[in-house]
MIKE-837936 format. One record per residue (C-alpha): residue in three letters; x, y negated, z negated. Coordinates in steps of 0.2 Angstrom, whole numbers, plus 5000, padded with zeros to 4 digits. Layout:
BEGIN
ALAXYZ;...
This chain:
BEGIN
UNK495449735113;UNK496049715095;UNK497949715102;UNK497449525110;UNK496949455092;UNK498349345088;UNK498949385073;UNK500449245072;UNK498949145072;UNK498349185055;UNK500149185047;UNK499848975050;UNK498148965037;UNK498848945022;UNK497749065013;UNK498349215022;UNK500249155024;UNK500549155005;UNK500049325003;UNK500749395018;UNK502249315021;UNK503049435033;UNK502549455051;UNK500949545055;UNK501049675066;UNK499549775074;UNK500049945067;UNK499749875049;UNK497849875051;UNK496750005049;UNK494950015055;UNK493650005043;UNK492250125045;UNK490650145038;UNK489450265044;UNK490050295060;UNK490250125065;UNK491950005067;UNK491649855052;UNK493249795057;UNK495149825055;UNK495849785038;UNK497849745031;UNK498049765015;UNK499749745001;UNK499949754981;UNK500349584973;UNK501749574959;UNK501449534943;UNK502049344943;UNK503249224952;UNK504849144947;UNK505048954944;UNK505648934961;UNK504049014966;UNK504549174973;UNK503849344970;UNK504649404953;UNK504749604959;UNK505249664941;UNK503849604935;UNK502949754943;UNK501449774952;UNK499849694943;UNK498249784950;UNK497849664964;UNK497849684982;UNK497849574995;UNK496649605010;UNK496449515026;UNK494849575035;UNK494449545053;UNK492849595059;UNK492349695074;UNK492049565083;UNK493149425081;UNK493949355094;UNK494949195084;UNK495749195067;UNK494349095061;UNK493349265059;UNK494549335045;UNK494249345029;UNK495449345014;UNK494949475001;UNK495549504982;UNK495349664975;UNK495949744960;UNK496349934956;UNK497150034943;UNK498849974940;UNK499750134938;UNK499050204954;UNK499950054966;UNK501250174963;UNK501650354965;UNK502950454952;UNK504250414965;UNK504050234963;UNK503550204980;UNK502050124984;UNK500450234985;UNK499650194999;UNK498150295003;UNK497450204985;UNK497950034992;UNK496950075007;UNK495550144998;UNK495349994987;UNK495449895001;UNK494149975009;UNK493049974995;UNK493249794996;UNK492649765014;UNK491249875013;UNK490649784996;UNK491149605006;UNK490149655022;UNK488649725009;UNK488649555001;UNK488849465017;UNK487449585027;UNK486249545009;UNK486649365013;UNK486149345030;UNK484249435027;UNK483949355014;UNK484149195021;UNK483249245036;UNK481649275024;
């Protein structure tokens, strides 16, 4: 079912095409669990330091602590359902010694962030049914 979402779609909302400015690709997300349950399937990529005058990504710069999430919930059917999420995590663990990207940390703070966004969300939505 998730391999229907159209992904080219959400690369035309601004918000999500200037942090993920490559082609999205199914295999690039990752389900979100929590407690046995799907919360959705997440994407997730550290953000450098700065941008150049032109407005590109300055890559010396280094990574800053900030990782981009896109969340799609369980059951979303249009790119309308995603959210864009901000995180921020320990710089010097974006990257392992090797210098490449450690990914099991970008993933955990990206989940950390949906489960803390769906928590909010989830508080919202009783509250406003009191």
């Amino acid at each position: 079912m998730f391999e229907e979402f159209d992904l080219q779609a959400l690369r035309r909302v601004p918000q999500f095409a200037h942090y993920f400015r490559y082609p999205l690709r199914h295999q690039d997300f990752h389900e979100a669990p929590e407690q046995g349950r799907l919360l959705g399937r997440m994407a997730a990529k550290p953000l450098y330091g700065r941008l150049t005058v032109a407005g590109k990504v300055d890559r010396s710069a280094g990574f800053n602590g900030q990782v981009a999430v896109i969340f799609i919930p369980a059951r979303a059917r249009t790119p309308r359902a995603a959210e864009l999420l901000i995180t921020k995590m320990p710089r010097r663990r974006v990257t392992k010694a090797s210098g490449r990207r450690n990914w099991e940390a970008i993933y955990a703070a990206a989940e950390t962030a949906v489960r803390n966004y769906c928590a909010a969300k989830f508080y919202q939505e009783a509250v406003s049914l009191e």
